[in-house]
C-alpha positions as CSV (number, residue, x, y, z in Angstrom):
1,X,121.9,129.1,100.5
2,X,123.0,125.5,99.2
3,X,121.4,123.5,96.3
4,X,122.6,121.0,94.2
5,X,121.6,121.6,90.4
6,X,121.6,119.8,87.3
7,X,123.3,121.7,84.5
8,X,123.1,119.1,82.0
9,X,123.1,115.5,82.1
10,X,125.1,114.0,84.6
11,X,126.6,117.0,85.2
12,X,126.0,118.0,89.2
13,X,127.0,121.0,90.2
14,X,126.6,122.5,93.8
15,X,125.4,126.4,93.5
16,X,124.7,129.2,96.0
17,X,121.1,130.8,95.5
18,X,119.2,133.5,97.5
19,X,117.4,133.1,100.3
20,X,113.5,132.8,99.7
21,X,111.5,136.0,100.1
22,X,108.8,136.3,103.1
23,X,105.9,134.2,102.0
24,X,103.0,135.9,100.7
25,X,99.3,135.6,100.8
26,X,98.6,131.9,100.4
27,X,102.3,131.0,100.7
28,X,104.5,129.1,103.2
29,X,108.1,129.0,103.6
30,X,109.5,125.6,104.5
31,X,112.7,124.4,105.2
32,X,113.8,120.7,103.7
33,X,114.8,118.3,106.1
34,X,114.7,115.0,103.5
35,X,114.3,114.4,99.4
36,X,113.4,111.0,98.1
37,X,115.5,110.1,94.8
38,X,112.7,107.8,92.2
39,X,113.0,107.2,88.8
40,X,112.1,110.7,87.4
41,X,115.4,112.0,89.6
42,X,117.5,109.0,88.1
43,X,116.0,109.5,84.9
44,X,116.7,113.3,84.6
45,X,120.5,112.7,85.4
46,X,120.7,110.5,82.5
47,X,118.5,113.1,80.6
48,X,116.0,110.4,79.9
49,X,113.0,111.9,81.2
50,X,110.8,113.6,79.6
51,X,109.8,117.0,80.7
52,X,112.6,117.3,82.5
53,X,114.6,120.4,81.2
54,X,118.1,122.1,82.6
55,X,119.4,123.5,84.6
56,X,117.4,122.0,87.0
57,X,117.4,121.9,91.2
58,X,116.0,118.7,91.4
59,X,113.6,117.0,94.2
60,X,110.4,116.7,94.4
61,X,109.3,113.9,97.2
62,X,110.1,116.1,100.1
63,X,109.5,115.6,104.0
64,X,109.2,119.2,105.4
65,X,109.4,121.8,108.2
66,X,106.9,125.0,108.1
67,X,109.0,127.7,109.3
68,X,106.9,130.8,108.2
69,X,103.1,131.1,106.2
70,X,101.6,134.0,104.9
71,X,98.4,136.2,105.0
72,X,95.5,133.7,104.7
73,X,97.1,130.5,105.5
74,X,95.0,127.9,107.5
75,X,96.0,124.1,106.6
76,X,99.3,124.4,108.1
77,X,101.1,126.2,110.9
78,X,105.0,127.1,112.1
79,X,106.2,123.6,112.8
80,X,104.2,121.7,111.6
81,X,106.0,118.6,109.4
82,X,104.4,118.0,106.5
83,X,104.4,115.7,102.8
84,X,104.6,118.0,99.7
85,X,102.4,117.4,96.6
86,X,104.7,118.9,94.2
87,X,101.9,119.1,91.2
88,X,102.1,123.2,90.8
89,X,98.6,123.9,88.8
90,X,97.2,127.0,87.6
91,X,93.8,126.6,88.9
92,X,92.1,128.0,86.0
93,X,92.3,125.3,82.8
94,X,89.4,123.2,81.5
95,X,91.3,120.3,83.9
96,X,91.5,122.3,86.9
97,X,88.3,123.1,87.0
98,X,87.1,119.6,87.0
99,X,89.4,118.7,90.0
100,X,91.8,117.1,87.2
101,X,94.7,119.1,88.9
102,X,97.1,116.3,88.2
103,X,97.0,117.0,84.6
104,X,96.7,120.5,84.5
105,X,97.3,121.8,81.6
106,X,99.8,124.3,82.4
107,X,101.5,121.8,85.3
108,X,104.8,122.1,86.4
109,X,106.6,119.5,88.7
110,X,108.5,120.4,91.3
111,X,112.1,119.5,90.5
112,X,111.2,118.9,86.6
113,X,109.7,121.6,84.9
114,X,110.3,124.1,88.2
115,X,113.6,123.9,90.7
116,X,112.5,121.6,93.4
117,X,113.6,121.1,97.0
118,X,117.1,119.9,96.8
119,X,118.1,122.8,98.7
120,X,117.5,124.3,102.4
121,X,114.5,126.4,102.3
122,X,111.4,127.2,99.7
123,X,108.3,128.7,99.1
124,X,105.6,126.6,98.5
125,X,101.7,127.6,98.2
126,X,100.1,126.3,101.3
127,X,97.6,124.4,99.7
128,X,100.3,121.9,98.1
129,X,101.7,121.3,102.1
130,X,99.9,118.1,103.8
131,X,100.6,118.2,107.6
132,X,101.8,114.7,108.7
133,X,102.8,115.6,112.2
134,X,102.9,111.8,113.2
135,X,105.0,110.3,110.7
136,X,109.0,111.1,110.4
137,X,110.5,113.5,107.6
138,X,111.6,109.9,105.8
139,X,107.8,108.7,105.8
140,X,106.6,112.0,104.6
141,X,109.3,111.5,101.9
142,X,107.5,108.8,100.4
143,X,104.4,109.6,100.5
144,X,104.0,111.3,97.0
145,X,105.3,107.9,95.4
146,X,102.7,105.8,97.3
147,X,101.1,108.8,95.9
148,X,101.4,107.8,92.1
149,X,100.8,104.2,92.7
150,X,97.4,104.9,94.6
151,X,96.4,106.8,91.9
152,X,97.0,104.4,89.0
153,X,95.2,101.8,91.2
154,X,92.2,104.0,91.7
155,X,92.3,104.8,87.4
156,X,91.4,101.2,87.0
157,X,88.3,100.7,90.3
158,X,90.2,97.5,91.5
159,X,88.1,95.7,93.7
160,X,89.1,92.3,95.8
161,X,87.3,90.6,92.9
162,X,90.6,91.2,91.2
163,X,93.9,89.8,90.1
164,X,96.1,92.5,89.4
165,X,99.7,91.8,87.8
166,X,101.7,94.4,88.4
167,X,104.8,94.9,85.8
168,X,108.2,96.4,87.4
169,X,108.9,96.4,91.2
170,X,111.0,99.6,91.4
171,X,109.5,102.2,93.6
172,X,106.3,103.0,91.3
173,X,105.4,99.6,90.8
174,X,105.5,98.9,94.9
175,X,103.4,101.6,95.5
176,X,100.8,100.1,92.8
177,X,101.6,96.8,94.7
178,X,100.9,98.4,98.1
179,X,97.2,99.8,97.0
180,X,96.4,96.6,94.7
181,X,96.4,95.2,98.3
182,X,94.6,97.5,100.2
183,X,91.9,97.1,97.7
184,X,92.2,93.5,98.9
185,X,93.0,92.1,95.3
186,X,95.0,89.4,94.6
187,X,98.5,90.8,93.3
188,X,101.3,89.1,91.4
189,X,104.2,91.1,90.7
190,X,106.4,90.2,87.4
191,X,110.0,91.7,86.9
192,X,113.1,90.8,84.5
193,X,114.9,91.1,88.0
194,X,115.2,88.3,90.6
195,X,116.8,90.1,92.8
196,X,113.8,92.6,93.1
197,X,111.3,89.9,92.8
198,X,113.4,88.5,96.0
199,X,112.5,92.0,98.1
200,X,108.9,91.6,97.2
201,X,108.7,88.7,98.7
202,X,111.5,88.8,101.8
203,X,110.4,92.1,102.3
204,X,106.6,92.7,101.1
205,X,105.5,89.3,101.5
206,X,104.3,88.6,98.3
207,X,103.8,84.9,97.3
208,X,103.2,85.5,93.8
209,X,105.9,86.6,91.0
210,X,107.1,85.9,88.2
211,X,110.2,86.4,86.9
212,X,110.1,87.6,83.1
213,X,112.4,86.6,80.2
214,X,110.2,88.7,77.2
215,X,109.2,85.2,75.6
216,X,106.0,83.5,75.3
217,X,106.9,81.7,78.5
218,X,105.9,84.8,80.4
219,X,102.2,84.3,79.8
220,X,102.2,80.4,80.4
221,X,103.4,81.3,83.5
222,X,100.5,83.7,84.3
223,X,98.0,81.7,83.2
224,X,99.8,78.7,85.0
225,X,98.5,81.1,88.0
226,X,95.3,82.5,87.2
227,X,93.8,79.2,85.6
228,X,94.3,80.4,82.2
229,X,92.3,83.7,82.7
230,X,95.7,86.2,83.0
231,X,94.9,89.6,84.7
232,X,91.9,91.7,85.4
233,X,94.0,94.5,85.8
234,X,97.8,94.8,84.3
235,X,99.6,97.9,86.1
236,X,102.9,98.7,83.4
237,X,105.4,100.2,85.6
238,X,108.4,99.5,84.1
239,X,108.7,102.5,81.3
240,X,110.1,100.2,79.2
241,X,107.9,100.2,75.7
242,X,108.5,96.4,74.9
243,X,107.0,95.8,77.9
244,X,104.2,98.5,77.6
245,X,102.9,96.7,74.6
246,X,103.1,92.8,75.7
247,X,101.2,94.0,78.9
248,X,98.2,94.2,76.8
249,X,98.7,90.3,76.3
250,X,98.6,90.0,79.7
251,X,95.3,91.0,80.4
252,X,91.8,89.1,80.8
253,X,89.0,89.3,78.5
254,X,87.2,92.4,79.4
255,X,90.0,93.7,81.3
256,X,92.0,96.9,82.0
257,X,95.5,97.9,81.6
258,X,97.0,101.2,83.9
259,X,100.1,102.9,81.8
260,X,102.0,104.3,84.8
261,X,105.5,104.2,83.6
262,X,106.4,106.7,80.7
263,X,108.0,105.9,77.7
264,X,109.5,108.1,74.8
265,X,109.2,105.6,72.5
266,X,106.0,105.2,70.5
267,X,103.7,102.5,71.5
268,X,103.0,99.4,68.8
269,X,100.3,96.7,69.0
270,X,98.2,94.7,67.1
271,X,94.5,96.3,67.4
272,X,92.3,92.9,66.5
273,X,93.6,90.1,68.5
274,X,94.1,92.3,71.8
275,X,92.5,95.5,71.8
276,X,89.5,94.5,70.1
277,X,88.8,90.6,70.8
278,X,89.1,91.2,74.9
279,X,87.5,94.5,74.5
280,X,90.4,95.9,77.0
281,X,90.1,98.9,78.4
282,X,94.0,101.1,78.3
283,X,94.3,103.9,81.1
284,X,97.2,106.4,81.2
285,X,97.7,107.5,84.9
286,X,99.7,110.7,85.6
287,X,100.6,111.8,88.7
288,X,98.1,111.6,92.1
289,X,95.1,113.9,93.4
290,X,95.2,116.1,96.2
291,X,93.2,113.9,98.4
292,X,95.8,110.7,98.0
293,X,98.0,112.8,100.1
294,X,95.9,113.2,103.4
295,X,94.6,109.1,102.6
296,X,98.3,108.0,102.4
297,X,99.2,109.7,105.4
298,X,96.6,108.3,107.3
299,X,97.4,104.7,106.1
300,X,101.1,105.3,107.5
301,X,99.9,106.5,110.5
302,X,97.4,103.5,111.4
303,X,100.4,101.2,110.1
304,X,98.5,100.0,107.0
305,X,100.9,100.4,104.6
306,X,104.5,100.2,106.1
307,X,107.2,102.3,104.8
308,X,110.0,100.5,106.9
309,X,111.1,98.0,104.0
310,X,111.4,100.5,101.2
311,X,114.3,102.9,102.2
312,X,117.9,100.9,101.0
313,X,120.0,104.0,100.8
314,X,120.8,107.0,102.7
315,X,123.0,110.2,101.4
316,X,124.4,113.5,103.1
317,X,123.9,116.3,101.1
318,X,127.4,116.4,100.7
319,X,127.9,113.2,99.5
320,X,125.1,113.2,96.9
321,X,127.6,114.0,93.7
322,X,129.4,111.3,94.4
323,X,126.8,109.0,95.3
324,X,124.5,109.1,92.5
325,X,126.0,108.0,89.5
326,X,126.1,104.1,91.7
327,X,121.8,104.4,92.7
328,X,121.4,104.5,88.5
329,X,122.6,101.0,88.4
330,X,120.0,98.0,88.9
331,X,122.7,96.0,90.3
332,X,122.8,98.6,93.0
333,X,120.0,97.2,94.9
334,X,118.9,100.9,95.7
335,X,115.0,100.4,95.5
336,X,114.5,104.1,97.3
337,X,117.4,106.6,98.1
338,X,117.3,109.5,100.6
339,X,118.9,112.3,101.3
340,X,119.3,114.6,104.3
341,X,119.3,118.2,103.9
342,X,119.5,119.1,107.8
């Protein structure tokens, strides 16, 4: 059976493995019709994710086909097309047990710290398959990125009294966009690129951006919008740990600030004038919950949230290899990259 694996950095290889087992009790063997590329994908080729260890079968948003479940199976049936939350948790840790399964404390990530679904066929346990009948194998795709950008969104009980600036308009940032929204908050979206500020609006409608530099002009600008107040809620999705320490500048007295993208680098501010003067509030969000799924797929469905705008690139299996190494460039214009298994 085909799969594509990571040996190293940028090092693709395409590799035979075995065909999966018969599923067992709790279990369901799927086959993988489409994988999503994001920024953990692009950031394990150029082994600068953390977490992410090699070899490696990567892909973890997955659109896929139920072809076999085991004893005990009830959520899904043979055929049904379904999303994939791809948080593996043991069920048993401190976090577990208080429906944290997102940071488990053993977790493994499909396509990170496990081999994912950039192959034919898998086995998967059941309860980690999300039927989405209705949608297409692309749509189901996404949903696990509209997945981490519902979740950071909920971390921070955005209301419509809101303003919320979202930082970085790459795939996680559009999905915080996206939820800032259906909250019915006022959302302005800041990027050092004006080409993605450009798709926000041509394509998301979004009248409010700002296009950042790194210099004090930044936050003239946002308080130029917000009368001098800034943001109730800053979402940092950038990964970028310049950024992740001005965004704290960014926000309003009394306000919150969601640390969705991830960072190596350690994080530097200055505690009195920010922290402590605005008496801010700083949220790490990590992955999504098990109920985003079914929500997002119901928001698709009822065309709440539509997923037209965000697919820019298409791949082959085949051509993956050779495709790659051009979605890691900005200049690209990739803003979410799929690939067809079958």
């Amino acid at each position: 059976m085909k799969a594509l694996q990571l040996s190293a950095p940028k090092q693709w290889e395409q590799i035979e493995i075995d065909e999966p087992s018969p599923p067992g009790p709790g279990e369901a063997l799927v086959r993988i019709h489409r994988v999503g590329v994001c920024g953990t994908d692009l950031g394990g080729y150029l082994g600068k994710f953390p977490f992410f260890s090699y070899p490696r079968i990567p892909g973890h948003e997955l659109g896929v086909e139920v072809v076999a479940v085991g004893e005990g199976v009830e959520n899904v049936k043979v055929g049904d097309r379904c999303s994939v939350e791809p948080y593996i948790n043991c069920q048993k840790c401190y976090s577990c047990e208080r429906g944290l399964t997102n940071c488990c404390e053993s977790h493994q990530t499909l396509g990170v710290m496990c081999d994912g679904g950039l192959t034919e066929k898998m086995i998967l346990p059941a309860r980690k398959l999300h039927p989405a009948n209705n949608l297409s194998y692309e749509q189901s795709a996404l949903v696990e990125t509209l997945a981490i950008g519902c979740h950071a969104i909920d971390r921070a009980h955005v209301t419509e009294k809101d303003t919320v600036l979202v930082i970085g308009s790459g795939p996680i940032g559009l999905s915080a966009i996206e939820f800032a929204r259906v909250a019915g908050a006022r959302v302005i979206v800041a990027d050092l690129s004006q080409t993605r500020l450009d798709f926000v609006t041509e394509k998301m409608g979004m009248t409010d951006t700002i296009q950042f530099d790194g210099s004090e002009a930044d936050i003239e600008k946002l308080e130029a919008m917000t009368d001098g107040r800034r943001a109730d809620v800053v979402v940092d999705a950038t990964g970028n740990h310049h950024s992740m320490r001005r965004a704290m500048e960014m926000a309003a007295f009394g306000g919150r600030v969601v640390y969705v993208g991830i960072t190596q680098q350690d994080l530097q501010f200055p505690h009195a004038p920010f922290l402590h003067r605005r008496e801010l509030t700083i949220l790490a969000s990590r992955n999504a919950l098990t109920g985003d799924f079914a929500r997002i797929i119901q928001l698709i469905e009822s065309g709440v949230i539509d997923t037209d705008p965000w697919i820019t690139h298409h791949a082959k299996f085949e051509e993956v290899i050779e495709s790659f190494p051009a979605w890691t460039d900005p200049e690209s214009g990739v803003v979410k990259a799929v690939i067809h298994i079958s």
